[in-house]
N, C-alpha and C positions, 0 to 999 in steps of 0.2 A: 535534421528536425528531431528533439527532445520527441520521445513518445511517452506517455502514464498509461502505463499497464495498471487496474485493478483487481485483485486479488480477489475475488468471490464466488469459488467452485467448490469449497470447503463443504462437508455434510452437514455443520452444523450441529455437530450430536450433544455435545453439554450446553448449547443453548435450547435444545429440543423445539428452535424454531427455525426457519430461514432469514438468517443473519443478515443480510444485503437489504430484506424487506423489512426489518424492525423499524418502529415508529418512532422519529423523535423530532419533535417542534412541527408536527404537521405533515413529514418528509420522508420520506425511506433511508436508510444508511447510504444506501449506494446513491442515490441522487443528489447526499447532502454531500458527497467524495466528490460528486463528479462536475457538482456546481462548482466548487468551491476550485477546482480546478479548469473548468473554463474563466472562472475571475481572474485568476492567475493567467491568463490567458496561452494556458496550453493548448493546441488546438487537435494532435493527435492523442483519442484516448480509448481506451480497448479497456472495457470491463471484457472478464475472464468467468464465464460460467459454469458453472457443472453439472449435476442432474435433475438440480431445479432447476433450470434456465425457461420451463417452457412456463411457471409459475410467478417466476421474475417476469420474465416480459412481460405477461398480461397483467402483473401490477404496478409493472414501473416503464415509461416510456423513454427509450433513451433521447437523448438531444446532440445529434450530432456523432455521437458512443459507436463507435465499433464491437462489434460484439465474436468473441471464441471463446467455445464451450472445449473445455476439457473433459474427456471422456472418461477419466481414470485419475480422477479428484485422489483418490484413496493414495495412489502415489506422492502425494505433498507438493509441498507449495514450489519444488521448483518444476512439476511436472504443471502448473498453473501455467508462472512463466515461461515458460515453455509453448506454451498453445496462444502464449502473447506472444511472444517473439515471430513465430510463425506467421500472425494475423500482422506484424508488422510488413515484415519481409512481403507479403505476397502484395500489401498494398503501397510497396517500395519507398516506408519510411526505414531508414536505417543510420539513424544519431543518436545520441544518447538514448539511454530508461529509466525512466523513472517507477519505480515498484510501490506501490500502494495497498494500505489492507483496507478491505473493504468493512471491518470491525470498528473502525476509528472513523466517525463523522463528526465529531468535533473539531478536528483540525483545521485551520482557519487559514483563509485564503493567503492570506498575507505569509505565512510560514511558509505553503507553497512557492511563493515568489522569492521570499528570501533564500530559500532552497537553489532555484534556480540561479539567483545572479551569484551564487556562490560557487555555483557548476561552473559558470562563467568566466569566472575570476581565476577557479582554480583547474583547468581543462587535465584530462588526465586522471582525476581523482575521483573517485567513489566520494561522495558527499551523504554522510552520514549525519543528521538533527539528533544532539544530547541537550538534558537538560540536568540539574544537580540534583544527585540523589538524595532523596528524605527518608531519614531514620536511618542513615548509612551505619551496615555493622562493620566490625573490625577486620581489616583486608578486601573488602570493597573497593571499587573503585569510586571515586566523586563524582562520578556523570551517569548519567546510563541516558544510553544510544535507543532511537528509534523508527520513526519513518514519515515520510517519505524517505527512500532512498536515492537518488542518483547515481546508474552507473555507465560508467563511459561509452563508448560503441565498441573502443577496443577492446573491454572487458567481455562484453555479451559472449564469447563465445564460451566463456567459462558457465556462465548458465546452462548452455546448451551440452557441457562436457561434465559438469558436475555430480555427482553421487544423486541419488534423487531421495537414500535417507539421511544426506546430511543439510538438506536444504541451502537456504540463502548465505549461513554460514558458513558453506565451505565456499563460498563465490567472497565473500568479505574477508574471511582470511587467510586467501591463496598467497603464496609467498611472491607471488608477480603482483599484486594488486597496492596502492596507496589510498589510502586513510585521509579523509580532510575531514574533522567530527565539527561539526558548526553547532554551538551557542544558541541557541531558540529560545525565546519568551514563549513558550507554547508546551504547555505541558500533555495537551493531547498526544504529542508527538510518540508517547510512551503508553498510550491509555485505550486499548480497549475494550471490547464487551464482550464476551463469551460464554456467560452462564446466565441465566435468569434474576442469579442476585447482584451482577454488577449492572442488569438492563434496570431492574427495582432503582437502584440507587440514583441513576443516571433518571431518570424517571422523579424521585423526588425530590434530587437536586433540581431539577426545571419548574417544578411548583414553587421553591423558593424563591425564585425570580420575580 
């Protein structure tokens, strides 16, 4: 059984607010990740808290959401997954992961799903969502990579053995691990909010609508 760990222990310091509870379309970030991934019909899903957890709960109700706080947020994001992996294990799901940031609630259900049958197709492979770089400068690459991620059950141990300040990239470019970068119509997949002026913008792009 796929599990979706989300990402949301972080302190939140350049957006000087609690990132998981920001508002948009009516919704909280993290509710608008964790819907959007029950559509896709994941059924195992572990939001990952930190030291707001007791501030999240009482503003956001999970449905279904397993919930592990991380205690030592400040260690990074693989010290996150980390406290998901663990919430997995002890609830004795143990197949694939799917890694999710809890910053990006635009991502649309349907990425999720195309994510998954692409695990599917390609069993073995980290499954990485790019989409084509805009304004590419010279010696760029043409895509750039983003998330969900996909990583195998075989891989997980390398989360659990990884550097904890080198984060997700050293688990994505262990010299045991394979690459399958999947094509997405979804430019959320690379997108973001983490300061107050990319929350403004994402804010009046919605009034445009």
């Amino acid at each position: 059984m796929l599990s979706a760990v989300v990402l949301a222990a972080g302190d939140s310091v350049r957006m000087k607010a609690i990132k998981p509870l920001m508002l948009w379309n009516g919704l909280p970030f993290i509710e608008h990740i964790c819907r959007a991934l029950r559509q896709a019909g994941i059924d195992s899903r572990i939001a990952v808290l930190g030291r707001k957890h007791k501030e999240i709960l009482q503003a956001w109700q999970p449905q279904g959401e397993y919930i592990a706080i991380n205690q030592h947020p400040e260690d990074g994001q693989l010290s996150s997954l980390r406290a998901g992996i663990a919430c997995m294990e002890k609830e004795n799901f143990c197949g694939d992961l799917m890694v999710c940031l809890a910053d990006q609630p635009l991502i649309k259900a349907e990425t999720y799903s195309a994510v998954l049958r692409c695990a599917a197709e390609n069993p073995g492979n980290i499954i990485i969502p790019r989409v084509p770089r805009i304004g590419r400068q010279p010696g760029e690459p043409p895509y750039k990579r983003g998330h969900p991620i996909i990583i195998p059950q075989k891989f997980v141990h390398l989360c659990k053995d990884g550097p904890l300040d080198k984060g997700l990239h050293w688990v994505t470019h262990h010299p045991s691990v394979k690459i399958y970068d999947l094509n997405v119509n979804d430019r959320a997949v690379i997108r973001d909010f983490d300061t107050p002026e990319s929350y403004i913008e994402l804010l009046a792009e919605h009034k445009k609508l």
